[in-house]
One Martini backbone bead per residue (centre of mass of N, CA, C, O) as a GRO file, in nm:
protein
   93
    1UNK     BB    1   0.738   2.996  -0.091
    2UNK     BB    2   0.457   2.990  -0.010
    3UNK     BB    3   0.366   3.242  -0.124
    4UNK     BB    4   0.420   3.177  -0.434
    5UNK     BB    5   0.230   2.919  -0.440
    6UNK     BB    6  -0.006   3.083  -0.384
    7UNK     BB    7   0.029   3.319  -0.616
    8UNK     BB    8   0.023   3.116  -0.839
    9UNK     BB    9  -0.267   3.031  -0.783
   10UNK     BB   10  -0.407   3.297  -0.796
   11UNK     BB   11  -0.303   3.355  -1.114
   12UNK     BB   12  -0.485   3.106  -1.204
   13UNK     BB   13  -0.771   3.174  -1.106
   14UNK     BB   14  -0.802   3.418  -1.224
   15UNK     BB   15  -0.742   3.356  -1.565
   16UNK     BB   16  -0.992   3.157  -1.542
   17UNK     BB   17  -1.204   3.350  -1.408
   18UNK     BB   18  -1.206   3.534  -1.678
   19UNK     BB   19  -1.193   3.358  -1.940
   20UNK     BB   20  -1.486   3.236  -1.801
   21UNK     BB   21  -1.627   3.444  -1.858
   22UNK     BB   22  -1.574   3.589  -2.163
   23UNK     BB   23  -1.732   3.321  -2.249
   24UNK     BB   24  -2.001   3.339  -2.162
   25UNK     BB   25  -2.080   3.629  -2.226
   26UNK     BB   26  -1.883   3.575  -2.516
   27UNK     BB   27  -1.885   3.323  -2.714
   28UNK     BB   28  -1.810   3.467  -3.016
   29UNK     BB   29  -1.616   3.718  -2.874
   30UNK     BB   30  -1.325   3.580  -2.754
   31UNK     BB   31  -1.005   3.665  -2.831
   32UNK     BB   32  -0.840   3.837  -2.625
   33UNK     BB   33  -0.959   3.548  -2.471
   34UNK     BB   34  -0.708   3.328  -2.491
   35UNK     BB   35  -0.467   3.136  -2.517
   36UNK     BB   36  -0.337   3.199  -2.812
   37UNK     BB   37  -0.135   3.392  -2.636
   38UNK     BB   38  -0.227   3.549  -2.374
   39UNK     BB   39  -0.219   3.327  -2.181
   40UNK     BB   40   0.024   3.156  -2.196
   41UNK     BB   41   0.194   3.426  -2.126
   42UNK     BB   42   0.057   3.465  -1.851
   43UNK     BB   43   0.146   3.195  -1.684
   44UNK     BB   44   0.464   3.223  -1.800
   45UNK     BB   45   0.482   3.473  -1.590
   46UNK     BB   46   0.383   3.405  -1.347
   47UNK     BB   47   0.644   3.167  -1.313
   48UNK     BB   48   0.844   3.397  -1.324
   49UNK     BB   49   0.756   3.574  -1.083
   50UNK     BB   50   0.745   3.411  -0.853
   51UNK     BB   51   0.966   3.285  -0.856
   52UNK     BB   52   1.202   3.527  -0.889
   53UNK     BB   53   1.078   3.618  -0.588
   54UNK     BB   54   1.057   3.374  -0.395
   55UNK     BB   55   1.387   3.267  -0.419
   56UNK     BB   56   1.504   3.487  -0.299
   57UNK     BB   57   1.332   3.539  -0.030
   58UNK     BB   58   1.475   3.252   0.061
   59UNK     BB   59   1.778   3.297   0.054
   60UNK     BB   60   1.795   3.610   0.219
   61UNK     BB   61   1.549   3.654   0.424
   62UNK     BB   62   1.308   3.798   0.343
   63UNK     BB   63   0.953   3.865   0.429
   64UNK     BB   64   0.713   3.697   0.294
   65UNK     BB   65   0.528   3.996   0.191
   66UNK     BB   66   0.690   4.093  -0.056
   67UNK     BB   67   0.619   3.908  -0.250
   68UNK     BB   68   0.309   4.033  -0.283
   69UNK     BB   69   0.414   4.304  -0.352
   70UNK     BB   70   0.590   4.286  -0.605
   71UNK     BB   71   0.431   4.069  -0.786
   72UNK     BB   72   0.139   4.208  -0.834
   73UNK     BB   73   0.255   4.471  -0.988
   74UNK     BB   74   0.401   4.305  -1.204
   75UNK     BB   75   0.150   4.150  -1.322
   76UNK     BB   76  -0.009   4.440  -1.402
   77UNK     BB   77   0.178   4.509  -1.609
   78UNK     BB   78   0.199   4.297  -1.774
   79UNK     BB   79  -0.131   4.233  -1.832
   80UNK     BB   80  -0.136   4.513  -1.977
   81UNK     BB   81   0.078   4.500  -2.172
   82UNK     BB   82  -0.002   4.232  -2.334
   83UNK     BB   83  -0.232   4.310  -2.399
   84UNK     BB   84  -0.447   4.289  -2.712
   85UNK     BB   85  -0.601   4.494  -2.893
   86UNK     BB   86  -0.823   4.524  -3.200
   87UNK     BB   87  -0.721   4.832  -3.271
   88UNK     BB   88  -0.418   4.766  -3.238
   89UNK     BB   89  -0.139   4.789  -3.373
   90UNK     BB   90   0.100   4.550  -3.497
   91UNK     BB   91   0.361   4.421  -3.563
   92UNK     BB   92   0.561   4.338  -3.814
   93UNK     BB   93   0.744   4.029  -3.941
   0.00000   0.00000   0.00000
């Protein structure tokens, strides 16, 4: 679980400096890097990843480095898949 909550943080400080990087460089043009939706939406995915890989290997007893095994390739996959492009369209509601 340590390894999971250690995860957690190094994702969430990714996030933070990507996020703070793309306000410095432009600091009128980062649309597709705010809170709302994209942000948001990465954190509680990476919450949701973490917990996900952590608990089931510390319940079945497999060791502690699968967990950054499994978790970072599925969070590169999400956060590949969730990005939203501004010329990419979007479904409609």
């Amino acid at each position: 679980m340590n390894a999971a909550i250690g995860m957690l943080a190094a994702f969430f400080a990714a996030q933070t400096f990507a996020f703070g990087a793309v306000r410095l460089v432009s600091p009128r043009d980062y649309a597709p890097f705010a809170w709302d939706p994209y942000g948001r939406r990465l954190l509680f995915t990476s919450i949701a990843v973490c917990f996900g890989v952590g608990l089931p290997a510390v319940w079945i007893g497999i060791p502690w480095w699968t967990v950054p095994a499994v978790g970072l390739p599925v969070m590169a996959c999400v956060a590949v898949l969730m990005y939203s492009r501004p010329g990419r369209p979007t479904a409609a509601r």
